[in-house]
MDAnalysis code that builds the backbone (N, CA, C; Angstrom):
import MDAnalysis as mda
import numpy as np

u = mda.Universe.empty(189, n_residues=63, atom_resindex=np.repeat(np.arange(63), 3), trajectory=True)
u.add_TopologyAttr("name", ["N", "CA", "C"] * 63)
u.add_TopologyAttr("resid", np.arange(1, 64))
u.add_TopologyAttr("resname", ["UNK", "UNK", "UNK", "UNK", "UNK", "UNK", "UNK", "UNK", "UNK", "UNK", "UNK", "UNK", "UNK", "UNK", "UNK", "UNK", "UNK", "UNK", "UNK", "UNK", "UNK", "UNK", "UNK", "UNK", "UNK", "UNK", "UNK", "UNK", "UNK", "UNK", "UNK", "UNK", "UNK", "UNK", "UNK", "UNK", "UNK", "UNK", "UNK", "UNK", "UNK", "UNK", "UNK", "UNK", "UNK", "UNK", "UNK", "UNK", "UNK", "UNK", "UNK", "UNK", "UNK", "UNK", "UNK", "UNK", "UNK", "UNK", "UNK", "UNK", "UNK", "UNK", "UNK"])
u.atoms.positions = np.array([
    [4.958, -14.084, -11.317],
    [5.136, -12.675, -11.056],
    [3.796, -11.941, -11.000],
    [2.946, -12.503, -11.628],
    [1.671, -11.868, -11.878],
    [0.734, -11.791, -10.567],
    [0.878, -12.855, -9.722],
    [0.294, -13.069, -8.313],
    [1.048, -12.545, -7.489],
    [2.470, -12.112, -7.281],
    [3.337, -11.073, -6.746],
    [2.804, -10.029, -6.667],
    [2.543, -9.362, -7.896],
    [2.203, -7.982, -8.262],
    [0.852, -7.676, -7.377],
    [-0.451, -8.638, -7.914],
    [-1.308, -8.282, -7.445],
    [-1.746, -8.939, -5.896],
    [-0.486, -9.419, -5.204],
    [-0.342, -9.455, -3.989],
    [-0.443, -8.102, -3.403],
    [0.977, -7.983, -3.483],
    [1.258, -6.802, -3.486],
    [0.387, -5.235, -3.595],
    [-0.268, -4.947, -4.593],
    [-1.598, -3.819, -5.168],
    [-2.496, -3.894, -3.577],
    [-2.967, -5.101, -3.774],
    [-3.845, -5.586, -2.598],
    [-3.225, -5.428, -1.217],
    [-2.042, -5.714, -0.435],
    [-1.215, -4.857, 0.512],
    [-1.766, -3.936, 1.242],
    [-1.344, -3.281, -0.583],
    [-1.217, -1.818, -0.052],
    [-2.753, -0.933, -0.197],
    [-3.403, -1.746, -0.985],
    [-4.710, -1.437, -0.487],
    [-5.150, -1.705, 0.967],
    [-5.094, -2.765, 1.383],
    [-4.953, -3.006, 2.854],
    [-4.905, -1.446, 4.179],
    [-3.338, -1.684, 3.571],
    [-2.824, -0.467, 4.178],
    [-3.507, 0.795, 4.797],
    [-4.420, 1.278, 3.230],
    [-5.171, 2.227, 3.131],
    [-6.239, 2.659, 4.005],
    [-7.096, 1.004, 3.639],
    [-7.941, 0.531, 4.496],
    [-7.821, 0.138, 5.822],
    [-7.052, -0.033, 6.118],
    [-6.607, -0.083, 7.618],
    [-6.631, 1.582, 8.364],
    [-5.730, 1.951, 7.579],
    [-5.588, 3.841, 8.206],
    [-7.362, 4.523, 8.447],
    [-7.758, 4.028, 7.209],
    [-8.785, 5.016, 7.255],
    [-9.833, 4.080, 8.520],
    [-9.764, 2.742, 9.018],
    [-10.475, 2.104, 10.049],
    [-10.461, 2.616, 11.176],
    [-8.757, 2.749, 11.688],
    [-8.178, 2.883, 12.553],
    [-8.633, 4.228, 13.104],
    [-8.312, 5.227, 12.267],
    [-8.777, 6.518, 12.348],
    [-8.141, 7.401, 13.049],
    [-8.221, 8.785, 13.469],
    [-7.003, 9.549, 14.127],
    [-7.616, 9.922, 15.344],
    [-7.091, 10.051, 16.561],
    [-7.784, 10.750, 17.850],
    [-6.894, 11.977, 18.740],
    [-7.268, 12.610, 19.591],
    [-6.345, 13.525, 20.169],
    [-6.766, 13.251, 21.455],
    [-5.315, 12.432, 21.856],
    [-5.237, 12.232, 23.158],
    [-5.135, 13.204, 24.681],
    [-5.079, 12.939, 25.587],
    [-5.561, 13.792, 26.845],
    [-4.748, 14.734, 26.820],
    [-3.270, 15.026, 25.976],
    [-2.331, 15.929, 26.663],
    [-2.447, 16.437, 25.129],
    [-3.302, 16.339, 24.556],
    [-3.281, 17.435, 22.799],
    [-2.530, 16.898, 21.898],
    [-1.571, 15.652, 21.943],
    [-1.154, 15.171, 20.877],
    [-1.707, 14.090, 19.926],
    [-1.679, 13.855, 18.537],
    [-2.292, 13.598, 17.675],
    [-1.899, 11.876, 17.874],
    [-2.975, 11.191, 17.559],
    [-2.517, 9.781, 17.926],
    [-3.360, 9.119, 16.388],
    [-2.634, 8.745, 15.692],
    [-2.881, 8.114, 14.230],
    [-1.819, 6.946, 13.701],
    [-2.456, 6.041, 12.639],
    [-1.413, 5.300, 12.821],
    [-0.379, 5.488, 11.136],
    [-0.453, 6.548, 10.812],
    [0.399, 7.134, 10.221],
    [1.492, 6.393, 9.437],
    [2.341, 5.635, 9.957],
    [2.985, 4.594, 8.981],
    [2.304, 3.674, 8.248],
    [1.295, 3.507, 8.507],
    [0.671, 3.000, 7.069],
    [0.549, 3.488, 5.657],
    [0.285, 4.831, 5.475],
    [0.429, 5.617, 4.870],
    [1.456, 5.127, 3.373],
    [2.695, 5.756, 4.320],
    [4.487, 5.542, 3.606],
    [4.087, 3.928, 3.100],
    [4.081, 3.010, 3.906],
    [3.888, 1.499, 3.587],
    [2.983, 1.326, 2.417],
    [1.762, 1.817, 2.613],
    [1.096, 1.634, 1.464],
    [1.275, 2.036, 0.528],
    [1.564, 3.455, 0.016],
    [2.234, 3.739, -0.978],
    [3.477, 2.906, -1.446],
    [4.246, 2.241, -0.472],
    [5.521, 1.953, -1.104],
    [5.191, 0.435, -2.063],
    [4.199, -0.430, -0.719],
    [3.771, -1.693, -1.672],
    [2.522, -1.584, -2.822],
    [1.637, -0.336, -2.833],
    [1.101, -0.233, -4.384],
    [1.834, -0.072, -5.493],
    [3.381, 0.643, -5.183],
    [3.603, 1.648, -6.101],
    [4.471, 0.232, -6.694],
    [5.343, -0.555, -5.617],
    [6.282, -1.870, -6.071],
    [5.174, -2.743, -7.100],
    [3.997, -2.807, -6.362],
    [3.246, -3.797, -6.889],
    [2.673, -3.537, -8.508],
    [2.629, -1.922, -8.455],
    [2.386, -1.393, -10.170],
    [3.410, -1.342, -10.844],
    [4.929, -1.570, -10.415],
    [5.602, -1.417, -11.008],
    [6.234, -2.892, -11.803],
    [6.128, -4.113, -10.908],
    [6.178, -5.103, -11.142],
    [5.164, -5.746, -11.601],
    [3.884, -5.312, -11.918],
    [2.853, -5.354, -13.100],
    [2.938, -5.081, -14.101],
    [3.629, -4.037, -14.292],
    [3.843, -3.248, -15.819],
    [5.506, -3.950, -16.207],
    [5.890, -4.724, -15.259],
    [7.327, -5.204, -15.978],
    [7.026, -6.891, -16.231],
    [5.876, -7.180, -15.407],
    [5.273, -8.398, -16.117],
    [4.792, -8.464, -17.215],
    [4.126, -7.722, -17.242],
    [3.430, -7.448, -18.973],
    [4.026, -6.637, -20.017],
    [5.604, -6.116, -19.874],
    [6.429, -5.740, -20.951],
    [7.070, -7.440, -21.040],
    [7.403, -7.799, -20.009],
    [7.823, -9.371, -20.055],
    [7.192, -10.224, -20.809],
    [5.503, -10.246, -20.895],
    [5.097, -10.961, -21.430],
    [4.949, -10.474, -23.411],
    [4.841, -9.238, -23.731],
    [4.634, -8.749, -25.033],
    [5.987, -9.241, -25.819],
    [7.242, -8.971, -25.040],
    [8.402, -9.414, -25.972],
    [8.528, -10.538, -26.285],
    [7.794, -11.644, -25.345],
    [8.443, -12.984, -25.709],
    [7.089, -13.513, -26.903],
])
């Protein structure tokens, strides 16, 4: 579970790092062109990945 988790952390760091590479532009007709679902994604696999960190290591204190 422990390599899950910090699969996971790493993801969604990814994620981050990807958006901010990618970067945002405004295309010929004025609309915003970004890649924006990364965003939601990354947040969703840091937040899984901290959450299943902190339930690894309540996992590990009880036993």
């Amino acid at each position: 579970m422990k390599r899950v988790a910090i699969a996971l952390l790493l993801a969604g760091l990814a994620c981050f790092v990807a958006f901010a590479l990618i970067g945002s532009s405004v295309a010929d007709d004025g609309t915003l062109v970004e890649p924006f679902f990364l965003i939601p994604i990354g947040w969703l696999l840091a937040l899984t990945g901290g959450i299943v960190a902190i339930a690894t290591f309540i996992k590990s204190r009880i036993k």
